[in-house]
Backbone as a ProteinNet text record, in pm:
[ID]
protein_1_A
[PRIMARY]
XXXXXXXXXXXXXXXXXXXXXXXXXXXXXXXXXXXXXXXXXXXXXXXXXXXXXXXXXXXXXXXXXXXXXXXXXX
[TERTIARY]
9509.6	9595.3	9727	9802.9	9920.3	10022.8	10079.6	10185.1	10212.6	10242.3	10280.3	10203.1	10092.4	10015.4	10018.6	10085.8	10127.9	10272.4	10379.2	10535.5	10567.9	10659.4	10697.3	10817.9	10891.2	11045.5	11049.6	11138.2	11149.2	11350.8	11423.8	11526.3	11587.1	11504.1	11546.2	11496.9	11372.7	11330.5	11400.4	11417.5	11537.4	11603.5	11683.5	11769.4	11732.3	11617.2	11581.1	11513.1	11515.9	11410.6	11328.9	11247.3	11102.9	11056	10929.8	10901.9	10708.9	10643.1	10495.9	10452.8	10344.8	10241.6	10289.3	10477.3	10525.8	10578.6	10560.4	10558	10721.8	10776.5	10894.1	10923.1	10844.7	10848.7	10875.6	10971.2	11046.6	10974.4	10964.4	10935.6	11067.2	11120.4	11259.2	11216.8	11232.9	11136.5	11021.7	10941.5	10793.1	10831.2	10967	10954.4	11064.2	11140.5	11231.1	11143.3	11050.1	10950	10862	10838	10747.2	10871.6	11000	11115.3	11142	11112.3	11124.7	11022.1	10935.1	10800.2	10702.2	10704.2	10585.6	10443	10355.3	10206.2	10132.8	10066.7	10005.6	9968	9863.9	9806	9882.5	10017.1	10120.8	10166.6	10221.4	10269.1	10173.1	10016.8	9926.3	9881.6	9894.6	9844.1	10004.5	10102	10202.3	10227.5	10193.1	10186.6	10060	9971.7	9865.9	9816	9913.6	9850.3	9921.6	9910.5	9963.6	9825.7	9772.3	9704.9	9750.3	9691.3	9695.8	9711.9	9686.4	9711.7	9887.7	9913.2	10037.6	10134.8	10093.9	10127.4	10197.7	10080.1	10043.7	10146.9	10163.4	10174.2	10385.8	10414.2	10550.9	10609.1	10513.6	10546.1	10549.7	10446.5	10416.2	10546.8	10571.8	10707.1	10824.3	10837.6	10973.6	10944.2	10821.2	10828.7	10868.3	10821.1	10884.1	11035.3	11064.3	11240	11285.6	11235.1	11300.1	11288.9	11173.7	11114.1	11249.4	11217	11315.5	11486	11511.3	11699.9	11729.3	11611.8	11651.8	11641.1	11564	11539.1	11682.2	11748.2	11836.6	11970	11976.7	12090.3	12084.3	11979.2	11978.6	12078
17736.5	17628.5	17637.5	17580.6	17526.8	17431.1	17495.6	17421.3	17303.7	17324.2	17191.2	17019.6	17062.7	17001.4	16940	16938.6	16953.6	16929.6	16980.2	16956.6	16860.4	16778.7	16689.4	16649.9	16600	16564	16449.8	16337.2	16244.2	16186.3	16142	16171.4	16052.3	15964.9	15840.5	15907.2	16039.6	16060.3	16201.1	16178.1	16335.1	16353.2	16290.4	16334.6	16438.3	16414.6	16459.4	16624.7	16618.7	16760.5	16787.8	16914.1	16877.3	16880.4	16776.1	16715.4	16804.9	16725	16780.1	16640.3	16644.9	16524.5	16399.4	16391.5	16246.7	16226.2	16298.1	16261.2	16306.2	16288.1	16283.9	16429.8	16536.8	16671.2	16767.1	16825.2	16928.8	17037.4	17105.6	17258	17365.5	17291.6	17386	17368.8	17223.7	17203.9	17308.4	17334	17393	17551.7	17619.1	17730.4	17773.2	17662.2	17707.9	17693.3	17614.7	17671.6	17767.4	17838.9	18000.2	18070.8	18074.4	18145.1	18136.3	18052.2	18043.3	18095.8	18129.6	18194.1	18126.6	17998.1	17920.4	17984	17973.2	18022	17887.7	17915.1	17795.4	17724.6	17801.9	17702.8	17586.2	17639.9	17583.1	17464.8	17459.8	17372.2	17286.6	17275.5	17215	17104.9	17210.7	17109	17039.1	17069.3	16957.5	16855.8	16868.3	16802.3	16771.8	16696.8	16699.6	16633.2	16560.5	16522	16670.7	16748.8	16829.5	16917	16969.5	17088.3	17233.6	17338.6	17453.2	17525	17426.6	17439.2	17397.3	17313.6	17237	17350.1	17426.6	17555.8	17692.2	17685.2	17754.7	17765.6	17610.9	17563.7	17577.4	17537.2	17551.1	17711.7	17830.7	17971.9	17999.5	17928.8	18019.5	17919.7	17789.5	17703.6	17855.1	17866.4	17947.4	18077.2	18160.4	18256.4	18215.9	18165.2	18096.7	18098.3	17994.4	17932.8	18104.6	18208.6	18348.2	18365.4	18356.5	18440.8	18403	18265.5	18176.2	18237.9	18260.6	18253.1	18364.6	18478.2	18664.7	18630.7	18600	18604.5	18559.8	18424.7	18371.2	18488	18540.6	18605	18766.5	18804.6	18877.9	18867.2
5653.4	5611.2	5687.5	5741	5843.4	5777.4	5675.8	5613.8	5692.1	5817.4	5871.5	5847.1	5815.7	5743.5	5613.1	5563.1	5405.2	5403.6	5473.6	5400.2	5492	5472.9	5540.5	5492.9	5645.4	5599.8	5671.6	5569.4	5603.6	5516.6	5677.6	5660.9	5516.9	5496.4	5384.5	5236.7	5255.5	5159.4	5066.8	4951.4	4892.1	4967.4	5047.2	5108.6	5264.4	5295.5	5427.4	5372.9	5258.9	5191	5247.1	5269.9	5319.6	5159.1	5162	5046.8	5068	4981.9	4977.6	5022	5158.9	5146.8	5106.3	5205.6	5181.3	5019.2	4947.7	4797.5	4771.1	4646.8	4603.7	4553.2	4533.7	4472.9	4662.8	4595	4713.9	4695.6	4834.1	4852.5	4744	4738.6	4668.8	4500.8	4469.1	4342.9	4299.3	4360.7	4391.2	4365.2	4442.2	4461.5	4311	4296.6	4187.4	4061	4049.2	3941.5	3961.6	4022.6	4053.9	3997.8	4026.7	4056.4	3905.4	3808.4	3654.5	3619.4	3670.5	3623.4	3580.6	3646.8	3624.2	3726.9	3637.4	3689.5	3797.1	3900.5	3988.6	3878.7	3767.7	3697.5	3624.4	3550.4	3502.2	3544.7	3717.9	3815.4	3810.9	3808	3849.2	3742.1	3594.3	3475.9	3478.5	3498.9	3509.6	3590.4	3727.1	3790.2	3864.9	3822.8	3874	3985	4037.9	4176.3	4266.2	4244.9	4315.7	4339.9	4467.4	4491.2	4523.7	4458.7	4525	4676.8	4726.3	4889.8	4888.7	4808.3	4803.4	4743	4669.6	4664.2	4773.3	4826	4915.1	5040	5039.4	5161	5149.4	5025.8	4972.7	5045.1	4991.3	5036.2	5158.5	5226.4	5333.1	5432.5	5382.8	5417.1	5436.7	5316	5288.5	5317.4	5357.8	5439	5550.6	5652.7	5791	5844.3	5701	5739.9	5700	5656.4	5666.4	5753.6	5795	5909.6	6057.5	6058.8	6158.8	6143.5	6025.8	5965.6	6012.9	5982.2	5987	6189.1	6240.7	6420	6439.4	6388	6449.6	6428.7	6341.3	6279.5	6373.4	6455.5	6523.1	6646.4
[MASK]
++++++++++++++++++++++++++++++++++++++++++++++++++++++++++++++++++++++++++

């Protein structure tokens, strides 16, 4: 799976967020509920057009932009 696939930013949409699959729910949204201790399953029966890949795809997002922030700061 290739997050890039999945998050998307669009500069009219939240404010240029990267969002999920065009949709109105943020990667930040996504991660600040894991970060409250919401369970995948949790996120999913709440929001149900949402997939597990959509999940997935949120983390492995925000591993990256680390990955990218810690290189630049070198």
């Amino acid at each position: 799976m290739n997050y890039k696939d999945i998050i998307t930013i669009e500069p009219g949409k939240r404010g240029g967020k990267p969002c999920i699959r065009g949709m109105r729910i943020t990667v930040y949204d996504v991660l600040d509920y894991l970060a409250s201790g919401m369970t995948h399953q949790e996120i999913l029966k709440a929001f149900p057009y949402l997939q597990e890949e959509d999940i997935l795809a949120c983390l492995s997002y925000a591993a990256d932009r680390e990955r990218t922030t810690l290189a630049i700061e070198k």
